[in-house]
C-alpha positions as CSV (number, residue, x, y, z in Angstrom):
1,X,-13.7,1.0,-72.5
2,X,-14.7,1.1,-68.6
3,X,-14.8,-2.2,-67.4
4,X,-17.9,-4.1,-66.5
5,X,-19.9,-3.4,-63.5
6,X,-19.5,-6.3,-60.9
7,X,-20.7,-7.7,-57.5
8,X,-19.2,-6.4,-54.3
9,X,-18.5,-8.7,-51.1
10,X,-20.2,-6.4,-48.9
11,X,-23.7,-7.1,-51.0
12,X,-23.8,-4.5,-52.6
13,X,-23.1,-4.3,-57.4
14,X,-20.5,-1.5,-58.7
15,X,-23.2,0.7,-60.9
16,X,-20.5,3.1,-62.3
17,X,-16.6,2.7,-62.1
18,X,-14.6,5.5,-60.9
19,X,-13.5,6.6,-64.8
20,X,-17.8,6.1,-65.8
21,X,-18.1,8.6,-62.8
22,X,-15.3,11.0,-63.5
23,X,-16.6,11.4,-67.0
24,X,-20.4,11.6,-66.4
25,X,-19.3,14.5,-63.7
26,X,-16.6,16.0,-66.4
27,X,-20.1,16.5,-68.9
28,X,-22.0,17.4,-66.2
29,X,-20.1,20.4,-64.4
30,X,-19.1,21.4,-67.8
31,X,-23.0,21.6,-68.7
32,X,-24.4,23.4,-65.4
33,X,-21.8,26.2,-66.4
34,X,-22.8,26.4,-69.6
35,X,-26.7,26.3,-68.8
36,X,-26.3,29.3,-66.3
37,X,-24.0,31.2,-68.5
38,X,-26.3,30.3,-71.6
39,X,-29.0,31.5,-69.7
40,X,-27.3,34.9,-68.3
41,X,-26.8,35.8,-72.5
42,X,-30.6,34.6,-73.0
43,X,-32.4,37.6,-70.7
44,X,-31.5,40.4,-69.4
45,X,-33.2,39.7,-66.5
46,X,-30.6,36.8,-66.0
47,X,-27.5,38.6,-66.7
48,X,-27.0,38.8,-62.9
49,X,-26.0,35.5,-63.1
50,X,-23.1,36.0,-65.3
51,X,-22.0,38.6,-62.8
52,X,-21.9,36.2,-60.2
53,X,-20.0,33.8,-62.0
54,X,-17.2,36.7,-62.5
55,X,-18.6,39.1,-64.9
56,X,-19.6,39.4,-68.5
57,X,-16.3,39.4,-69.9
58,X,-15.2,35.9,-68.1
59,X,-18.4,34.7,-68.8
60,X,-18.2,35.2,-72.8
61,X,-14.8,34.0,-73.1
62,X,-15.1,31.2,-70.8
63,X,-18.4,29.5,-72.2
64,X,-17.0,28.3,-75.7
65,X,-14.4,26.7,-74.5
66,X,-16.8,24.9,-71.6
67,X,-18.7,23.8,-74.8
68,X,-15.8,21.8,-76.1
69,X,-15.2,20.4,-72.6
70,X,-18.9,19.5,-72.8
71,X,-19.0,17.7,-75.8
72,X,-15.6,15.7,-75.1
73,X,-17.6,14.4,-71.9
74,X,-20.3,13.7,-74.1
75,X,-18.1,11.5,-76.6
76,X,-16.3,10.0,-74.1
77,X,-19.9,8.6,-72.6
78,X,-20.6,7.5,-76.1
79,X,-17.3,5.4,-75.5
80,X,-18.4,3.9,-72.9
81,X,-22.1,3.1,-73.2
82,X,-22.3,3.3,-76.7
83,X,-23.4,0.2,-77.3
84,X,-25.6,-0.3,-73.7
85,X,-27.7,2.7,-75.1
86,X,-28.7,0.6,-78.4
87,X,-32.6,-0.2,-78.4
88,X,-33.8,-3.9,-78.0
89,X,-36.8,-5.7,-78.4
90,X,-37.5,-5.2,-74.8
91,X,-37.5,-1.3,-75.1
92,X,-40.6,-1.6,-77.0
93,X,-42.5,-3.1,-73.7
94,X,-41.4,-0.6,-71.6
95,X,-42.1,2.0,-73.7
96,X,-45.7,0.7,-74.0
97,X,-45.8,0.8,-70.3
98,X,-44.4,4.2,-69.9
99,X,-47.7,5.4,-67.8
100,X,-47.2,2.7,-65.0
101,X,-43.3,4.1,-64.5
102,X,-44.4,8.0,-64.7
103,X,-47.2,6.9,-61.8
104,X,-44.1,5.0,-60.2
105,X,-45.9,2.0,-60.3
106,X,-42.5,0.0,-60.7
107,X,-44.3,-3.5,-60.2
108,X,-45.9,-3.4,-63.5
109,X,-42.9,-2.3,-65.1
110,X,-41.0,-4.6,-67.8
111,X,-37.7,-5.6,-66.5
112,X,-34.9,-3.6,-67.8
113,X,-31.3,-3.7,-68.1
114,X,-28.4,-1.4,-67.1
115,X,-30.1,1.3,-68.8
116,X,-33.7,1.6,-69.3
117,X,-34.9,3.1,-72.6
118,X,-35.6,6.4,-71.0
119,X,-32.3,6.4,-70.0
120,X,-31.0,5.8,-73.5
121,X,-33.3,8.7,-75.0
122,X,-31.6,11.0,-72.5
123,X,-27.9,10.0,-73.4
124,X,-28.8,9.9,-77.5
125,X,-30.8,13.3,-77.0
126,X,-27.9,14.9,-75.1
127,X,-25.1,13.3,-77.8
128,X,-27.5,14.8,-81.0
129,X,-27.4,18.3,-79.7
130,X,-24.2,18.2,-78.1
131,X,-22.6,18.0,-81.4
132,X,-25.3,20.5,-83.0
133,X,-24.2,23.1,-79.8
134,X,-20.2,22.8,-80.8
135,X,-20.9,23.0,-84.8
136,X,-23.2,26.1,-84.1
137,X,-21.5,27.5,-81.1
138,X,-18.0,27.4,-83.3
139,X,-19.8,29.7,-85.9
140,X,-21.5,31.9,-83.4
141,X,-17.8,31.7,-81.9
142,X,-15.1,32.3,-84.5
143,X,-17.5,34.5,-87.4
144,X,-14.9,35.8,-88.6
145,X,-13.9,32.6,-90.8
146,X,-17.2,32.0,-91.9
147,X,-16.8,33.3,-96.0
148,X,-19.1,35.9,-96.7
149,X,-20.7,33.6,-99.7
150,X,-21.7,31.4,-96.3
151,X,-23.5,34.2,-93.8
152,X,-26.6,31.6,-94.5
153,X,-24.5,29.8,-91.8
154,X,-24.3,32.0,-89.5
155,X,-28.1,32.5,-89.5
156,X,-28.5,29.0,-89.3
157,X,-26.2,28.7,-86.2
158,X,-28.3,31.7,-84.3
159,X,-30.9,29.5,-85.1
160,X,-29.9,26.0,-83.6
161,X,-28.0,27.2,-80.6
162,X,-30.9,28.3,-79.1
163,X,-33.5,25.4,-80.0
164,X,-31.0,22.8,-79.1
165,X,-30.0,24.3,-76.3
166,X,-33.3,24.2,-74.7
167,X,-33.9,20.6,-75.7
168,X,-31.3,20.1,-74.1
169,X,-32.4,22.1,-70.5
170,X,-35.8,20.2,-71.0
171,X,-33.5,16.9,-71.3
172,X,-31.4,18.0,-68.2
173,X,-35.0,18.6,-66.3
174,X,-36.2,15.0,-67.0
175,X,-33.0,13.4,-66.0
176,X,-32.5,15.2,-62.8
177,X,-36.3,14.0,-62.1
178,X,-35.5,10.4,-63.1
179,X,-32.4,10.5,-60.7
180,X,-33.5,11.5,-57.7
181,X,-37.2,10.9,-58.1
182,X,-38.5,7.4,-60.4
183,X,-35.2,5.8,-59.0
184,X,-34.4,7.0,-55.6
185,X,-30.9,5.9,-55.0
186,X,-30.0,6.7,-58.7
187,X,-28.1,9.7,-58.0
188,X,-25.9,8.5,-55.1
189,X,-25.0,5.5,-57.6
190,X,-22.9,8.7,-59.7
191,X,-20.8,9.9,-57.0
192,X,-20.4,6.7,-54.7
193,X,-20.8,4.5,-57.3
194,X,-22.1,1.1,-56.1
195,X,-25.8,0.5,-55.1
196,X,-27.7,-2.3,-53.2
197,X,-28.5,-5.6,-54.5
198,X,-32.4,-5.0,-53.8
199,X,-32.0,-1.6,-55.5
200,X,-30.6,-3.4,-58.6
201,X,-32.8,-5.9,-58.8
202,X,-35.6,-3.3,-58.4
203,X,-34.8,-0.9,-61.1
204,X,-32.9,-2.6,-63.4
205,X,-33.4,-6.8,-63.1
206,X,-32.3,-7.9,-66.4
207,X,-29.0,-6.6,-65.4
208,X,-28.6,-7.2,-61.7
209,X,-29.7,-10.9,-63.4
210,X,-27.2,-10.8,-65.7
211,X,-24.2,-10.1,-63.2
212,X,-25.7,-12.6,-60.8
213,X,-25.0,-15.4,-63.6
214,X,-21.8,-14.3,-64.9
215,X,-20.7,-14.3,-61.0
216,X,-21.7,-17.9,-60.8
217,X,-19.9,-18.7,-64.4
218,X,-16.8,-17.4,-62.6
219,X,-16.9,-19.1,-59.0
């Protein structure tokens, strides 16, 4: 387990350590590789992005194995923040006031806590189809030890790669938004690691709150 965000002399709280950062970034490049590559297999009129990423034949062999880097990242997260990314009472409110967050009308949002529950629908949404992208993508990989009494498999698997593939680009759209958009600062929290106190106690008060006490406790 990643140890616990703190906060810093310099007035500023740790957000992600340096292994929470490694990791999210491990899942991350792993994913933007297999999104373009996915995407090059898709269309035709997006094969030229194979090409640019060395060719057709790189490309194929390549994005399997990206997949099981992917969903390593992915389980390692769950690791880490498994249980931060369980629903509380308090996710209810905020879901209910879901409009005042998409206007970003962050006054008349609930307080939330190191995660909000959008935040936790992202990571459970990209750990669901993670696991349904290996267990598909290792039939559409390795057919050849599928029986022939299970092809129904294999027609399954053409199925599901596809669909949770672009729940998962729709998923990757919405966090990308969130990050640099409904919390400015978010993104720069995930390769510096540390944000402000003011930006902590903006976006996510229950927390910041939280660390402020435990700080006392230990003084």
């Amino acid at each position: 387990m990643s140890p616990e965000p703190y906060l810093l002399p310099n007035g500023r709280v740790l957000r992600y350590s340096f292994h929470e950062r490694l990791v999210h970034w491990l899942a991350a490049i792993s994913y933007l590789y297999l999104l373009l590559t996915g995407l090059a297999f898709w269309s035709p009129w997006l094969f030229w992005i194979a090409i640019v990423l060395g060719g057709a034949t790189i490309s194929r062999e390549l994005h399997p194995w990206a997949g099981v880097v992917f969903v390593i990242g992915v389980l390692l997260m769950y690791r880490m923040w498994g249980k931060q990314m369980k629903e509380t009472p308090a996710d209810k409110e905020w879901w209910a006031a879901i409009g005042h967050y998409i206007r970003n009308e962050d006054d008349k949002m609930p307080s939330a806590d190191r995660f909000n529950p959008g935040q936790k629908l992202l990571f459970w949404g990209f750990l669901v189809n993670g696991i349904l992208l290996l267990l598909s993508g290792l039939i559409l990989w390795l057919p050849q030890y599928i029986p022939w009494g299970l092809r129904f498999l294999r027609l399954t698997a053409v199925l599901v790669h596809p669909i949770c593939a672009l729940l998962t680009i729709a998923l990757f759209i919405v966090h990308v938004y969130m990050g640099t958009a409904m919390e400015r600062g978010a993104f720069a929290s995930v390769i510096r690691g540390d944000v402000s106190r003011a930006w902590a106690d903006h976006h996510h008060h229950t927390w910041y709150q939280q660390l402020v006490r435990e700080s006392s406790v230990k003084k």
